[in-house]
N, C-alpha and C positions, 0 to 999 in steps of 0.2 A: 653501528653503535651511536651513543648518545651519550658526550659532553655535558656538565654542569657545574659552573663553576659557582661555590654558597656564597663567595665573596660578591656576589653580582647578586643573587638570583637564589630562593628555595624553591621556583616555581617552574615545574615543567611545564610547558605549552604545547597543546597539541589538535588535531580534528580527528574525529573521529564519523565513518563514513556507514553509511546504511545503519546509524544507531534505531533508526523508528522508535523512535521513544523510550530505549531503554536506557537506563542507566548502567556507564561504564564504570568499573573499578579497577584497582591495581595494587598490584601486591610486589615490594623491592625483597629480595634474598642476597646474605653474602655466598660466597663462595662455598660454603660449607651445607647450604642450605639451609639459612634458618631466617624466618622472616624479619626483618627489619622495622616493614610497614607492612600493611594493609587498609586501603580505605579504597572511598568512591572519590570520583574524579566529577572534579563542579563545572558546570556547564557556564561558560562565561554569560551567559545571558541568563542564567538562573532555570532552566527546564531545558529535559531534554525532548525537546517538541517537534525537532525536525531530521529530515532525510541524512545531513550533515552537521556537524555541532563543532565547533571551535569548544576546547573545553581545558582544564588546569591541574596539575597533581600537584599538590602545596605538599613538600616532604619536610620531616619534621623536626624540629631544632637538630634535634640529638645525634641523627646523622651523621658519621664520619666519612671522611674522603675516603677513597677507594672505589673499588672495582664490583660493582655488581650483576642481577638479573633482573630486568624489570619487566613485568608480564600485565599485560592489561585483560579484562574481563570480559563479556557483552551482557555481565548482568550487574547489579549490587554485590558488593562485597558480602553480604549474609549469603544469599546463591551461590558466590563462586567458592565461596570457603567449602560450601558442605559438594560443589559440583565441580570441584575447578577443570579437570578435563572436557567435561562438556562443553562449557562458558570460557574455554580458552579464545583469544582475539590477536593478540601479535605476543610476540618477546622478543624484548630490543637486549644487549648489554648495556650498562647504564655505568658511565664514568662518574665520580663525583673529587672533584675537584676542590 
């Protein structure tokens, strides 16, 4: 699981590995299943141009604390919406604090 406390931080931090150039996305659910968020994840260097990418999920004001699902992508957020099983890539539980 994965910690985040908003009083620090809206900012997840993470690498993502064998991306070859694509663009990661990620999508938070509460418990109920309903999407929270969905967006692409910024590549800290601004492209995602290499084998591995240090990259950021900025979550959004609105966000309350609690207990989530956070699933990340291996494509853009328009592909994994309409493909999300195929373009599935990890799912963490995501604490927000």
């Amino acid at each position: 699981s994965l910690e985040i406390d908003l009083s620090e931080t809206n900012v997840i931090k993470g690498k993502s590995m064998h991306s070859f150039g694509s663009t990661i996305s990620f999508r938070i659910t509460d418990k109920a299943g309903n999407v929270i968020q969905f967006d692409d994840a910024i590549p800290v260097d601004g492209k995602f141009n290499d084998h591995s990418e240090e990259l950021e999920c900025r979550l959004k004001k609105e966000i309350k604390p609690g207990e989530y699902l956070l699933v990340f992508y291996s494509r853009e957020r328009a592909l994994a919406e309409k493909m999300p099983d195929q373009h599935l890539y990890k799912t963490i539980k995501l604490i927000i604090k």
